[in-house]
Structures are given as C-alpha cells and as structure tokens.
Backbone as CSV, one residue per row, in Angstrom:
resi,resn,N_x,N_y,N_z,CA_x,CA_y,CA_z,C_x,C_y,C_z
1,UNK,81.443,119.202,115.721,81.990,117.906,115.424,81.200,117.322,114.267
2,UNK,81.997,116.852,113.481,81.101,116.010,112.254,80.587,115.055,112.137
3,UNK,80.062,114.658,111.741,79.250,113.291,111.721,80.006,112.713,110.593
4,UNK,80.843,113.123,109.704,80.894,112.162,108.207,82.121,112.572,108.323
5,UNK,82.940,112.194,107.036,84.236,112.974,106.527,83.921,114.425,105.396
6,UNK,85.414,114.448,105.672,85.689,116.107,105.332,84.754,115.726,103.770
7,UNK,84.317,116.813,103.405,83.457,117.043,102.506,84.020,116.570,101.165
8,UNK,84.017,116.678,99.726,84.880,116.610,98.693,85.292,118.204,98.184
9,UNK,84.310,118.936,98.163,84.511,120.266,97.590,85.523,121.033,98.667
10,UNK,85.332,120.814,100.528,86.601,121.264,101.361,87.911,120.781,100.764
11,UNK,88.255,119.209,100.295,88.949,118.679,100.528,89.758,118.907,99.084
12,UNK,89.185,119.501,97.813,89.543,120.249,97.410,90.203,121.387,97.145
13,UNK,89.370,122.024,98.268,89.765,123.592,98.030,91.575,123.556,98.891
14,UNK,91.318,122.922,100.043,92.934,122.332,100.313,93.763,121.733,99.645
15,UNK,93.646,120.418,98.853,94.461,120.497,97.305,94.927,121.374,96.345
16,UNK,94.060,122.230,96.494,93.886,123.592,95.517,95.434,124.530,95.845
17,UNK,95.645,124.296,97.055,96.709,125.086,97.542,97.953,124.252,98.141
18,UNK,97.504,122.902,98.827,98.522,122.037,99.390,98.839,121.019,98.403
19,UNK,100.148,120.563,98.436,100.774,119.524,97.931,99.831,118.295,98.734
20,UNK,99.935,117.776,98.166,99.116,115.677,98.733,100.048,115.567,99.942
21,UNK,101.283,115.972,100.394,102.056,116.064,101.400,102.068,116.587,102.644
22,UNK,101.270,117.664,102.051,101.421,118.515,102.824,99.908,118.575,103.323
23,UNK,98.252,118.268,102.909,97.248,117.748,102.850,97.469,116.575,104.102
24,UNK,98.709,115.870,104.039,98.416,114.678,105.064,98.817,115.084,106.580
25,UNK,100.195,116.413,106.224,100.595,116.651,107.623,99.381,116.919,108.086
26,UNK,98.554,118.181,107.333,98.100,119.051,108.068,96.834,117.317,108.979
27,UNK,96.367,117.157,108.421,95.643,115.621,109.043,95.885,115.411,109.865
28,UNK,97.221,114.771,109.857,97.988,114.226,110.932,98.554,115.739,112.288
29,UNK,98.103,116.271,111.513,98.795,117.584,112.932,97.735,117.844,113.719
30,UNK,96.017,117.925,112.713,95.010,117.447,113.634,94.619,116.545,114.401
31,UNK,95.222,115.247,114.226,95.201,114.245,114.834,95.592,113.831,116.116
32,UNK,96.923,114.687,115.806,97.556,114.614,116.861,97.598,115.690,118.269
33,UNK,96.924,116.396,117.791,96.690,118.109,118.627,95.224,116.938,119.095
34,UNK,94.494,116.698,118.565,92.899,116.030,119.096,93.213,115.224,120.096
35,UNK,94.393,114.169,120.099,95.068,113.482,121.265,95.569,114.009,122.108
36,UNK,96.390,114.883,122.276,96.942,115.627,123.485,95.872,116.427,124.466
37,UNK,95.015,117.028,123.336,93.671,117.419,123.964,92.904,116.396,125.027
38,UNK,92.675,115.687,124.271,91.959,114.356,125.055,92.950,114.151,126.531
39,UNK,94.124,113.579,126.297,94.721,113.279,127.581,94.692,114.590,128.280
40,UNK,94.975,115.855,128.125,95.162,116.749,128.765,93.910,117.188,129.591
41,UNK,92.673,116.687,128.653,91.427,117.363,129.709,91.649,115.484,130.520
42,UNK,91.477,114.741,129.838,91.223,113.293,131.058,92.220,113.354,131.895
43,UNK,93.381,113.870,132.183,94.537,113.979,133.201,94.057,115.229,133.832
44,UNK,93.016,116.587,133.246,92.773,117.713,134.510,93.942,117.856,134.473
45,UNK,95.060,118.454,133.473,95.652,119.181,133.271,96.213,120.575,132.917
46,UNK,96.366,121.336,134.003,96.098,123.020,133.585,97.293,124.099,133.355
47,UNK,97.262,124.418,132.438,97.740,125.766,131.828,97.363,126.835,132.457
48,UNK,99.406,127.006,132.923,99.775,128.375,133.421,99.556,129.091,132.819
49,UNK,99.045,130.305,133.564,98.969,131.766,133.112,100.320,132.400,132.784
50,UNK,100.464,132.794,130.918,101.897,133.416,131.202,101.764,134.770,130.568
C-alpha cells in the first residue's frame, strides 16, 4: 500500500500507452474493485469453489 500518489515517471509510462480516457477508467476500475473488496471482506463474504 502506498503512502503517496502514483509516482510521475509510473504515471507516465501509462500515458505512454493509454489515452487520458482510458488512464481514468483504468483508476476508476481500481477504485471500484478496492470497494467491493472492502464490503466483501467487512460482510465475511465467501467465494464458491468452482
């Protein structure tokens, strides 16, 4: 876990390849995967074996 924000030279090297658009999903897709996480362990929620 980090202590600061994403670096400048990371945040780069993802520009380097992503559109500014596409830079925000990916953000926001972490964001949102980090939330479901959270409720899923505070609810002791468990995943079937498939």
């Amino acid at each position: 876990m980090s202590d600061d924000h994403v670096s400048d030279a990371d945040y780069a090297a993802a520009a380097a390849v992503l559109s500014a658009d596409q830079v925000s999903a990916v953000a926001w897709l972490a964001t949102v995967m980090n939330a479901f996480n959270r409720v899923a362990i505070t609810s002791r929620y468990t995943v079937a074996d498939s």
